[in-house]
TIRONU-433239 format. One record per atom (N, C-alpha, C): z, y, x; residue in three letters. Coordinates in steps of 0.2 Angstrom, whole numbers, plus 5000, padded with zeros to 4 digits. Layout:
# TIRONU-433239
ZYXALA ...
This chain:
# TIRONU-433239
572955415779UNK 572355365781UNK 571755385778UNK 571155375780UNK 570555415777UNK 570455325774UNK 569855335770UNK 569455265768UNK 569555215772UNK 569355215776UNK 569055165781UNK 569655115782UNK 570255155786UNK 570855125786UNK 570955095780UNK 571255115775UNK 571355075769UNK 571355035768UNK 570455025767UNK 570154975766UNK 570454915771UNK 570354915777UNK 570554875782UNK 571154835781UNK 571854895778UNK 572454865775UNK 572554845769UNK 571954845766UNK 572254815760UNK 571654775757UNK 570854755760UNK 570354715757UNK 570454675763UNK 570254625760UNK 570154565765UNK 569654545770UNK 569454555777UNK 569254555780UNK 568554485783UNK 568754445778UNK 568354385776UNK 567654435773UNK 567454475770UNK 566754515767UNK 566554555772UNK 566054555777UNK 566054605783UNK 565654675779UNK 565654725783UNK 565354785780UNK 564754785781UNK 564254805777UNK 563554825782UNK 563354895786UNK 563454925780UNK 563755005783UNK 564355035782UNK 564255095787UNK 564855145788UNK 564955175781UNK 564655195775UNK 564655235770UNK 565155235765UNK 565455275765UNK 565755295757UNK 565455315751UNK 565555255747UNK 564855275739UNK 565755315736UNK 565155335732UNK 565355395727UNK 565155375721UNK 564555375719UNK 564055355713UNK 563655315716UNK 563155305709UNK 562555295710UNK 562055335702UNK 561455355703UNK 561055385699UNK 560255365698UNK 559955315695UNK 559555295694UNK 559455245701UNK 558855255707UNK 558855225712UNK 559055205717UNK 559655275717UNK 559755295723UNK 560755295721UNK 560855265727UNK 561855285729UNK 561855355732UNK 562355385731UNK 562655455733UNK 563455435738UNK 563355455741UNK 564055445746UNK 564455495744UNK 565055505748UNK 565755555744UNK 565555625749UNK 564955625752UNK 564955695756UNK 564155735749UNK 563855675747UNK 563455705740UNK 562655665744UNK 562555655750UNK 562155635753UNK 561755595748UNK 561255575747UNK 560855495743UNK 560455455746UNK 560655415745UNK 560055365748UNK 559555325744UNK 559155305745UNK 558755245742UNK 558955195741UNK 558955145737UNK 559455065736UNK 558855055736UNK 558655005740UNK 558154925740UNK 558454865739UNK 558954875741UNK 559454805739UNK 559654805733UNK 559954845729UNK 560054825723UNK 560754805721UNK 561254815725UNK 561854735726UNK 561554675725UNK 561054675730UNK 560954615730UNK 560354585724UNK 559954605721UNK 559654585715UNK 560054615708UNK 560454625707UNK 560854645703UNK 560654695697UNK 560554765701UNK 560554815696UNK 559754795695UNK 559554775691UNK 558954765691UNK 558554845686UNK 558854875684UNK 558754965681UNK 558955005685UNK 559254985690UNK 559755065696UNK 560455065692UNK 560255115692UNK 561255145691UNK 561155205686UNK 561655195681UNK 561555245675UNK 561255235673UNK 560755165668UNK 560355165663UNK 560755195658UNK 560155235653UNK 560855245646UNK 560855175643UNK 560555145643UNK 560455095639UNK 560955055640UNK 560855045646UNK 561554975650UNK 562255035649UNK 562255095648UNK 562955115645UNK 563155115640UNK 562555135636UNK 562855155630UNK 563055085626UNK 562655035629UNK 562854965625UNK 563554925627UNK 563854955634UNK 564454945636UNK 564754975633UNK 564755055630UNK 565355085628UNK 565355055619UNK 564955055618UNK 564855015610UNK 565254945609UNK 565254905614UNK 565454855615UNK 566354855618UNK 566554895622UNK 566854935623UNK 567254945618UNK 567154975611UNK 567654995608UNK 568054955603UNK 567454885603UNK 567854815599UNK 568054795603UNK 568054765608UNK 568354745612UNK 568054715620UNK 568454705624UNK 568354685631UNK 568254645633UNK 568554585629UNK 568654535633UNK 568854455625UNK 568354425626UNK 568654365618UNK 568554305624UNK 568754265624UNK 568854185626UNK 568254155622UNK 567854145624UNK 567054115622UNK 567354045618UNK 568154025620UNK 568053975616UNK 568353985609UNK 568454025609UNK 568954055601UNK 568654065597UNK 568154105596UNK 567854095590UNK 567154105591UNK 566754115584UNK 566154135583UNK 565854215586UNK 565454245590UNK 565354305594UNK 564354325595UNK 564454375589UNK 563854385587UNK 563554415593UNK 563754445598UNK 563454465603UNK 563454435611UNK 563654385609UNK 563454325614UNK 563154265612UNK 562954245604UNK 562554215603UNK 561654255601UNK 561754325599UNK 561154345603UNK 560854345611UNK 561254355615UNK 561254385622UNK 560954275624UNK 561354255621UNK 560954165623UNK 560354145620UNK 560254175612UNK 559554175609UNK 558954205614UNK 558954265618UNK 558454315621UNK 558454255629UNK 559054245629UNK 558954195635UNK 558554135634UNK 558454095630UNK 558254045626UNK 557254085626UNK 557454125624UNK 556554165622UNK 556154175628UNK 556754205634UNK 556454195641UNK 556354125647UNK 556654085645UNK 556654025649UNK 556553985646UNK 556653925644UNK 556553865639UNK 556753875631UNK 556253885626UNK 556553885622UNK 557053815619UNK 557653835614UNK 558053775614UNK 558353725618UNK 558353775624UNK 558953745630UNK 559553785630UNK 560253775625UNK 560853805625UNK 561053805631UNK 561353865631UNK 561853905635UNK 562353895638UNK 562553895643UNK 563253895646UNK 563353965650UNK 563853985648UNK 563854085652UNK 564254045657UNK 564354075665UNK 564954075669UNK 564954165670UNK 565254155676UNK 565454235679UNK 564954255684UNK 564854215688UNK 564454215694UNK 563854165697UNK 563254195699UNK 562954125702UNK 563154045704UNK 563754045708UNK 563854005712UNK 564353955703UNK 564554005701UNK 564753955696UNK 564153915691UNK 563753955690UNK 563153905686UNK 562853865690UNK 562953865696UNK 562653805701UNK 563153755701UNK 563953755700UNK 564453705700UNK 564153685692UNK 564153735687UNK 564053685680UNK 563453655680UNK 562853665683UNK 562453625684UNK 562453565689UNK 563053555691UNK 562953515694UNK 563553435691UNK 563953485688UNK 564753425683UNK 563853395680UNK 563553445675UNK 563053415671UNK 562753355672UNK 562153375676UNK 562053325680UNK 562353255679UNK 562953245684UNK 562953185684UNK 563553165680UNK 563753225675UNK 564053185668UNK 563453145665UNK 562753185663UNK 562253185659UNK 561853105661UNK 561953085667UNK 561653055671UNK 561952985673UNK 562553005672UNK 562952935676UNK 562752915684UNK 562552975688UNK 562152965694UNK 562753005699UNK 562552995704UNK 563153055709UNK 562753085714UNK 562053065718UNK 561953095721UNK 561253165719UNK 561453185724UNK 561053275724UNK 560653295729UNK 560253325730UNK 559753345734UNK 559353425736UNK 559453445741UNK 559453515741UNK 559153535747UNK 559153595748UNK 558553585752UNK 558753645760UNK 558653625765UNK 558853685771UNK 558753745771UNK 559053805771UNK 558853835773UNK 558953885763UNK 559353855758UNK 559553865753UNK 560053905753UNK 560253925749UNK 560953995748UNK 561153955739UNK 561553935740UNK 561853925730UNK 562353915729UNK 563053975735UNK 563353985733UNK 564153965740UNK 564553985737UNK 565153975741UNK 565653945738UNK 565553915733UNK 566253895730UNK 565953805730UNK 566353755732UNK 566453695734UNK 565753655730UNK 565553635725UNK 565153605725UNK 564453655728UNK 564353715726UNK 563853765727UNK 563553755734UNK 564453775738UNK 564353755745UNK 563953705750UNK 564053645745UNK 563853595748UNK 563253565747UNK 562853615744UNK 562353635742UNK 561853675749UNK 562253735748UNK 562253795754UNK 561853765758UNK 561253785763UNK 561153765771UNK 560853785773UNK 561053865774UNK 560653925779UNK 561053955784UNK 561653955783UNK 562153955789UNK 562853915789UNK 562853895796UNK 563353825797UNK 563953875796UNK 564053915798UNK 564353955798UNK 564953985790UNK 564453965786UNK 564653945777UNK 565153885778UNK 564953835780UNK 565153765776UNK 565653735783UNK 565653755789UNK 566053725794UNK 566953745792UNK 567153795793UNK 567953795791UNK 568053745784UNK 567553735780UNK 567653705773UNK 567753635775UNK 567453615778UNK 567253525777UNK 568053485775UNK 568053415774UNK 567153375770UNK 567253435765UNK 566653415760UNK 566353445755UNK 566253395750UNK 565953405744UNK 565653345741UNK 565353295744UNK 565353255743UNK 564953195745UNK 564353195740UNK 563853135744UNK 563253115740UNK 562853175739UNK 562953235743UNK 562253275744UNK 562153255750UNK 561253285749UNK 560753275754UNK 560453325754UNK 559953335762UNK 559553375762UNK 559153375767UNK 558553415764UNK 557853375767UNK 557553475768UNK 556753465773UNK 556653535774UNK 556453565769UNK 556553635766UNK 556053665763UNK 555353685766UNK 554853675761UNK 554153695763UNK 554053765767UNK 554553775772UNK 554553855773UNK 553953855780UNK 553253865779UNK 552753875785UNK 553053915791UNK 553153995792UNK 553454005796UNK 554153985800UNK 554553945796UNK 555153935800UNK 554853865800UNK 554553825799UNK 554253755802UNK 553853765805UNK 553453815807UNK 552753825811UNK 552353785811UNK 552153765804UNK 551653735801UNK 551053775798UNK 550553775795UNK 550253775788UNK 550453765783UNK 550253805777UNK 550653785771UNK 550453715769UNK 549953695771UNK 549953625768UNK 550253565773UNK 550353605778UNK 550753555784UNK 551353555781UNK 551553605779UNK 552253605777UNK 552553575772UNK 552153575767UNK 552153535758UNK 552053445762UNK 551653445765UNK 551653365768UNK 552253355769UNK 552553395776UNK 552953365779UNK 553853355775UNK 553753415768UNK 554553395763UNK 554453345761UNK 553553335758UNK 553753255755UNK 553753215758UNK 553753195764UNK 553653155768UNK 554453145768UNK 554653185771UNK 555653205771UNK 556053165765UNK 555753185760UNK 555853155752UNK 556053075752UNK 555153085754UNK 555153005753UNK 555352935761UNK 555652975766UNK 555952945769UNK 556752945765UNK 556952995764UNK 557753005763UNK 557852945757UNK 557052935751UNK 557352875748UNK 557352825748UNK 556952815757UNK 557052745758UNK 557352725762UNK 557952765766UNK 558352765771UNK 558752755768UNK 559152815765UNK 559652835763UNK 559952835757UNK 559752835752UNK 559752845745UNK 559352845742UNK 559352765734UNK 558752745731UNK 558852825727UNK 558052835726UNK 558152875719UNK 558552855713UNK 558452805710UNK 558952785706UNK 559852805704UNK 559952815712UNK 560452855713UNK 560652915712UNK 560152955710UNK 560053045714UNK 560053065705UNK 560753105705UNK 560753155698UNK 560153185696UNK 560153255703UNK 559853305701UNK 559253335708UNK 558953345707UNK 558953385714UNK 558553465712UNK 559053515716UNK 558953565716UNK 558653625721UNK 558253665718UNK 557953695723UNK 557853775719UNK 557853805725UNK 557653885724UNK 556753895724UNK 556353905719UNK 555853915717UNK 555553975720UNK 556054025724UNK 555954055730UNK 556554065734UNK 556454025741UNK 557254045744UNK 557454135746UNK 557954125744UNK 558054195745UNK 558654225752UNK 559154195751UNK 559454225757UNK 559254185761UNK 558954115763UNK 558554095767UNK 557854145770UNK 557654185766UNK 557154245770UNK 556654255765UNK 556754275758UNK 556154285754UNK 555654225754UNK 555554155755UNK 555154105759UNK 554954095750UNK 554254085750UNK 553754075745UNK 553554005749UNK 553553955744UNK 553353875746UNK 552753885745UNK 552353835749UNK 551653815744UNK 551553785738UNK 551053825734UNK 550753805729UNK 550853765727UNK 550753695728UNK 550853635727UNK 551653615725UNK 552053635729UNK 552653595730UNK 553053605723UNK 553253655718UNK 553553625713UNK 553353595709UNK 552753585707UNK 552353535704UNK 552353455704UNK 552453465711UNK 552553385716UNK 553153375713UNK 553653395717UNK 554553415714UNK 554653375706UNK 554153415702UNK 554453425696UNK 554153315694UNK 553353315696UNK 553453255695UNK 553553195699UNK 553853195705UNK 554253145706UNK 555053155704UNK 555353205700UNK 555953195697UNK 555753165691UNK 555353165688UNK 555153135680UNK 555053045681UNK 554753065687UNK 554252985687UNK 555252935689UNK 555552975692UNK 556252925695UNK 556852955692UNK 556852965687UNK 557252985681UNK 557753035684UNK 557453075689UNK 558053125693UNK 558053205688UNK 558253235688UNK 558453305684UNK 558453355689UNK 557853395687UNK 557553445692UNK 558153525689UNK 558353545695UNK 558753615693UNK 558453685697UNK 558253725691UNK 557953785697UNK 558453835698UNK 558653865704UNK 559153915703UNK 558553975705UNK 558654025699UNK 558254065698UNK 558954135699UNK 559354115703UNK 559854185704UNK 559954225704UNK 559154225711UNK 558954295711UNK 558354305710UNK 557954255710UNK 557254265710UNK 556954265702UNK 557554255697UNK 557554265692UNK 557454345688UNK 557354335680UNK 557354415677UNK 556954455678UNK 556354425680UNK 555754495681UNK 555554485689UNK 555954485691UNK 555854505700UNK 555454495703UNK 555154425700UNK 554454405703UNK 553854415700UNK 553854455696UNK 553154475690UNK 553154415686UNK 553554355685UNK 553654335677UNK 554354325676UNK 554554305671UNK 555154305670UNK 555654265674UNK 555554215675UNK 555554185683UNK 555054145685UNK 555354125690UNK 554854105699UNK 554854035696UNK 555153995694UNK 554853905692UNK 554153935686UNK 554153985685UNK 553653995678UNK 552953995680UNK 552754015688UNK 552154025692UNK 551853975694UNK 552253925694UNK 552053855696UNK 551853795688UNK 551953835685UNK 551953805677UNK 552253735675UNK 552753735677UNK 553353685677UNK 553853685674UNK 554153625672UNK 554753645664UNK 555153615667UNK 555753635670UNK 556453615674UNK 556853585670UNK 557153545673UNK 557753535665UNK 558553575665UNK 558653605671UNK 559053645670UNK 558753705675UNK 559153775672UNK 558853825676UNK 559653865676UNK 559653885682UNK 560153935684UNK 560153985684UNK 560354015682UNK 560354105680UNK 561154135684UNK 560854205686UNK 561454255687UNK 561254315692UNK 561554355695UNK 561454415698UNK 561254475691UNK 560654475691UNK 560254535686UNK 560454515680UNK 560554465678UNK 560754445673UNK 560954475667UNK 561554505668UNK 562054555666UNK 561954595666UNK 561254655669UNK 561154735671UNK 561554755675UNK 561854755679UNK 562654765682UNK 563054745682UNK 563454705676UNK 564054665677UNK 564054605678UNK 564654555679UNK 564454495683UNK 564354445676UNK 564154415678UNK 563654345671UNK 563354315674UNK 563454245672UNK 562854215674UNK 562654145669UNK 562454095669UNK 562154075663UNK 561654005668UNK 562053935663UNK 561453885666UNK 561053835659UNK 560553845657UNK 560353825653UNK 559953745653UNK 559953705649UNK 559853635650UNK 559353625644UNK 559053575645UNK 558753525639UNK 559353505635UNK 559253525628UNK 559853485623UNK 560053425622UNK 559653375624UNK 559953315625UNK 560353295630UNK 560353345635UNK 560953335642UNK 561453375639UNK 561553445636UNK 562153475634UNK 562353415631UNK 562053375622UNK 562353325620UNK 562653285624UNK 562653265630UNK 563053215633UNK 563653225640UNK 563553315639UNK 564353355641UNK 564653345635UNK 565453325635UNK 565853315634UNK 566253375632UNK 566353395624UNK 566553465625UNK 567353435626UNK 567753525630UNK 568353515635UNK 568153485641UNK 567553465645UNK 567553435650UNK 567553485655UNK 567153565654UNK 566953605657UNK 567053665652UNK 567253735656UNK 567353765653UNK 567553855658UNK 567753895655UNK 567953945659UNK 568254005657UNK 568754055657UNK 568954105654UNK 568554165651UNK 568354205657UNK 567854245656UNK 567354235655UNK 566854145654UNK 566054145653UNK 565954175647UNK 565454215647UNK 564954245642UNK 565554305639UNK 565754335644UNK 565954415643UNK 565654465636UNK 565954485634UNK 565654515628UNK 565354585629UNK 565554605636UNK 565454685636UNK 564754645641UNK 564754605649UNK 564254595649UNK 563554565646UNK 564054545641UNK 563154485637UNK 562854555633UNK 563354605632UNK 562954675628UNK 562654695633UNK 562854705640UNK 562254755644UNK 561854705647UNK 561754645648UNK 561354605648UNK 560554615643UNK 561154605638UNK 560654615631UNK 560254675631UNK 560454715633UNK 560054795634UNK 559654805641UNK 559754765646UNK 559354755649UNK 558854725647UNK 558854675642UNK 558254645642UNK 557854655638UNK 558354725635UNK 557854725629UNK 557354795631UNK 557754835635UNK 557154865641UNK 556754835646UNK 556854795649UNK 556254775651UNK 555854755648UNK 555854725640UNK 555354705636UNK 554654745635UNK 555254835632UNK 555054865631UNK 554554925634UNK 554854925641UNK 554554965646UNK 554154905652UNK 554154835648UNK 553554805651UNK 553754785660UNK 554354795662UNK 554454785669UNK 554254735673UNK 554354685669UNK 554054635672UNK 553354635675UNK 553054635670UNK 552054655673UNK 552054715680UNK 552554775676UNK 552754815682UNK 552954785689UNK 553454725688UNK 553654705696UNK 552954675700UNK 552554635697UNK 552154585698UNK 551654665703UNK 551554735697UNK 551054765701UNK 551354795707UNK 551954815707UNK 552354845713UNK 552254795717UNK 552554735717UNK 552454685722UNK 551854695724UNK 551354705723UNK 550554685725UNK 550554735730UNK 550654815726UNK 550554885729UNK 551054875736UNK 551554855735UNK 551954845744UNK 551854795747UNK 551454745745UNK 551054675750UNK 550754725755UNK 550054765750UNK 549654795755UNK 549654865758UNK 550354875755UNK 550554935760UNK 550954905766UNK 551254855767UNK 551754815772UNK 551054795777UNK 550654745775UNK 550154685777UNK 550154735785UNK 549954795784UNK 549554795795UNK 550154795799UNK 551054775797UNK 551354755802UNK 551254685804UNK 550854645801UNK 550654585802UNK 550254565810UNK 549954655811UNK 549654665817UNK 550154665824UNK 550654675821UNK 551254705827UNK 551654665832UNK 551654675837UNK 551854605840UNK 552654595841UNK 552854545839UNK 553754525836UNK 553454525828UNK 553154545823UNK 553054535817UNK 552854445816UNK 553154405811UNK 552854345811UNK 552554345805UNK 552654385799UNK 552454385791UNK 552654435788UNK 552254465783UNK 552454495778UNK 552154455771UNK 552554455768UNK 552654415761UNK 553054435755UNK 552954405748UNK 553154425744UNK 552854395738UNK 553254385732UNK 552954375726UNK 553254415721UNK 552854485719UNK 553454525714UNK 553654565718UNK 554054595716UNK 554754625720UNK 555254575724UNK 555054545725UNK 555454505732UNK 554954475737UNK 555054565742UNK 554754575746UNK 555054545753UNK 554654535759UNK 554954525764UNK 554454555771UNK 554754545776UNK 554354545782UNK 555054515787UNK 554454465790UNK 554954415795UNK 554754425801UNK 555454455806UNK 555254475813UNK 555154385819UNK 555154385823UNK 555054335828UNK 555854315828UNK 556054245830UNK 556454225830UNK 557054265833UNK 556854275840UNK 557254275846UNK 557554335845UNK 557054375845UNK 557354485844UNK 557354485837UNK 557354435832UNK 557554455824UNK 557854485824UNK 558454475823UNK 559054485823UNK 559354555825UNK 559054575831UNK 559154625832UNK 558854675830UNK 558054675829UNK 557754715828UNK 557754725819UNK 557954675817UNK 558154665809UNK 558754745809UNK 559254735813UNK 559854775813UNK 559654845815UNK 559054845820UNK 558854935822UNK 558354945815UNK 558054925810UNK 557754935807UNK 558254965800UNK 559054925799UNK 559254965795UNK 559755015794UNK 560055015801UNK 560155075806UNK 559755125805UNK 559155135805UNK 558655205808UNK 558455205800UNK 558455155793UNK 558355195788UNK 558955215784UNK 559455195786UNK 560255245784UNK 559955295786UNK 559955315794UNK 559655375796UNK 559155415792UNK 558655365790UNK 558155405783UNK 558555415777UNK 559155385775UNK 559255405768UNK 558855325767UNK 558955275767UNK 558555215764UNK 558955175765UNK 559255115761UNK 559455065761UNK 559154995761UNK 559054955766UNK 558854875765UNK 559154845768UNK 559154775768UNK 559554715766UNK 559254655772UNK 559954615775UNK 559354585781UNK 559354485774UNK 558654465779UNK 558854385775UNK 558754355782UNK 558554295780UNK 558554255785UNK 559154205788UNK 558854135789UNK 559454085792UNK 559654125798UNK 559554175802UNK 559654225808UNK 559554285806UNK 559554295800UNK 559354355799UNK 558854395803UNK 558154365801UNK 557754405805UNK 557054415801UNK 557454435795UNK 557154455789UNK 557254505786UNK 557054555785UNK 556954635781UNK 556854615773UNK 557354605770UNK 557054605760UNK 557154655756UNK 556654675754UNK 556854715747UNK 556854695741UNK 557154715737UNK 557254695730UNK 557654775727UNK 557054815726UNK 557254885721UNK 557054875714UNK 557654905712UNK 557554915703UNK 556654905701UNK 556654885697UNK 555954865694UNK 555654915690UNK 556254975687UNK 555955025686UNK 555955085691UNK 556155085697UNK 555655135702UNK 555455165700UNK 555455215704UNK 554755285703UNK 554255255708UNK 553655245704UNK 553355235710UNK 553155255715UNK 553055345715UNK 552955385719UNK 553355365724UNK 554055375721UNK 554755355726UNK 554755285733UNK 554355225728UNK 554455175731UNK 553955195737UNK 553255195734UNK 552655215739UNK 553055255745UNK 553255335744UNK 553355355751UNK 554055285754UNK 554455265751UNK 554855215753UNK 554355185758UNK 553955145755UNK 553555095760UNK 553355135766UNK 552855195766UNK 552655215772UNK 553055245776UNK 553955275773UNK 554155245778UNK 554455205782UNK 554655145780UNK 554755075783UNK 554255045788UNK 553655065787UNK 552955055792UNK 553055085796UNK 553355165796UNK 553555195799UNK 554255185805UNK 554555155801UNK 555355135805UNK 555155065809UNK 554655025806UNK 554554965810UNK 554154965814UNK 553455015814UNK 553255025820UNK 553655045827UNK 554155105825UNK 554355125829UNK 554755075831UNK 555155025829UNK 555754975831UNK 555554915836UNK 554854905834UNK 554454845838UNK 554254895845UNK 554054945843UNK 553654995849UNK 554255035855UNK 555155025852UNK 555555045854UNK 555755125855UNK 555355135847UNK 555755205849UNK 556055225844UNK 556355195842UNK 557055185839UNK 557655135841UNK 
């Protein structure tokens, strides 16, 4: 049986494929299929490899870590390289908001969530449509960008709610129609449905991501953050992916100049391997319950090292700053498909770029567009509640050269996709 088959007989068919490709490697930006071909990674596994593939840095502090060992139970003792790797966390997010490590996004969204309404004695929660925060049961219940996620599942938690996100294009608003109309949604939902005195936590993506790259208006975390203070509610940013650099600060609630009380961490996190991490004000940790929450592999010892070596490249080689400029240079190289007819936006904050096709032939035209850049040797990623979104999210260290021609070809691919000749 060659690959394919195999696979089919022995992985579970619940993960659909996106491409045909057999990987082989990967080398800085780009994956290598088993024929030696390369591609271009724009996706990244998803936000992930936030360096590419092969950093030495991200190796060499695995195989160093590596030789002590693999694997200690976070609850067993004392671990000098996951209580740095939570210190460097601490110096990029809220200083003196202790650590909890899980494995995955969707796990830091459940711990932020037990939190909550241990810390609270409250049970409801608040989330916003058109949000991705995960697949495992309370995350889920969170989730609302496709029904598709959450219907084989139901019920779900109870005592979540959800109101629109500020998203202008898929509301076909103004940005300030938009910000009007969530609060407006807010403050019906508290006077209909549940007193704010109820409500734990309410959590939101500082930029939604599998919902379509959607950058809110200006206003609305700021709003967010003070009507959670003024009604004793507990603001959570899940920063998963839009977290670590990707948006040109170290996260997306930081643009807004807003102090969350828990943040959610995960994907890049790690430099590659899986980690994730949800930090709180210390007065909420003090009132978890140690034994109430816990996990085997949170705060991995091999990934909290290449975590740690990711961050300490990015400090050093300033990527951050870098994302913030790449971001800019691919607005204005993207902005004239904004002229194109089926184009509805091109957007981005950072390196989490997007361009949003028209509802109706999204989807489709999303699909010929990553089609024909396979065919270039390029890989992108679709978003969107219909997928009728084009995102990028490339290593932050890029070559720039690299990316630039990357973008002119894309203008290139989507011209011809909208124009049908591809």
């Amino acid at each position: 049986m060659d690959l394919k088959e195999r696979h089919q007989q022995a992985i579970a068919g619940v993960v659909p494929l996106e491409t045909p490709l057999e990987f082989d490697r990967g080398e800085g930006s780009y994956l290598i299929d088993r024929s030696g071909r390369r591609y271009l990674d724009l996706m990244t596994g998803i936000a992930v490899n936030v360096l590419g593939y092969g950093h030495p840095a991200i190796l060499e502090a695995l195989q160093k870590q590596a030789q002590k060992y693999l694997h200690l139970y976070n609850g067993l003792g004392y671990q000098d390289i996951v209580v740095e790797f939570a210190e460097a966390i601490q110096a990029i997010t809220e200083p003196g908001y202790p650590v909890y490590f899980g494995n995955s996004g969707t796990e830091a969204v459940e711990a932020a969530l037990k939190l909550a309404r241990a810390a609270t004695g409250r049970a409801g929660i608040i989330a916003f449509r058109g949000a991705f925060h995960g697949r495992t049961y309370g995350s889920l219940s969170l989730t609302a960008s496709n029904a598709k996620y959450r219907s084989a599942y139901e019920p779900l938690v109870p005592m979540v709610y959800h109101v629109d996100y500020p998203a202008p294009t898929r509301l076909g608003l103004t940005s300030e129609a938009a910000l009007a109309h969530t609060q407006q949604q807010l403050m019906t939902l508290f006077a209909d449905e549940i007193d704010p005195s109820k409500v734990a936590v309410i959590v939101v993506e500082p930029v939604q991501g599998e919902g379509g790259y959607v950058i809110p208006p200006a206003g609305f975390l700021p709003w967010l953050s003070e009507l959670c203070q003024k009604n004793g509610i507990l603001l959570a940013v899940d920063e998963v992916q839009s977290g670590m650099g990707r948006t040109g600060r170290w996260f997306a609630y930081q643009h807004a100049n807003i102090h969350p009380d828990i943040v959610i961490l995960g994907k890049a996190l790690g430099g590659g391997l899986p980690i994730s991490a949800m930090a709180a004000r210390k007065d909420l940790m003090a009132r978890w319950a140690p034994g109430t929450h816990g996990t085997t592999f949170g705060g991995n010892p091999a990934a909290a090292a290449t975590g740690l070596a990711a961050l300490k490249v990015m400090h050093q080689e300033h990527l951050v700053e870098r994302a913030r400029d790449l971001g800019a240079f691919a607005l204005d190289a993207l902005k004239p498909l904004q002229d194109l007819p089926g184009v509805v936006d091109v957007r981005g904050l950072g390196l989490m770029v997007a361009v949003e096709f028209e509802a109706e032939r999204g989807e489709s035209m999303v699909t010929a567009v990553m089609e024909e850049g396979l065919r270039r040797s390029m890989i992108v990623h679709p978003a969107g509640l219909r997928h009728e979104v084009i995102r990028l999210m490339p290593p932050l260290n890029i070559d720039q050269a690299v990316f630039e021609a990357a973008l002119k070809e894309l203008v290139d691919i989507i011209r011809g996709v909208v124009g049908g000749t591809h």
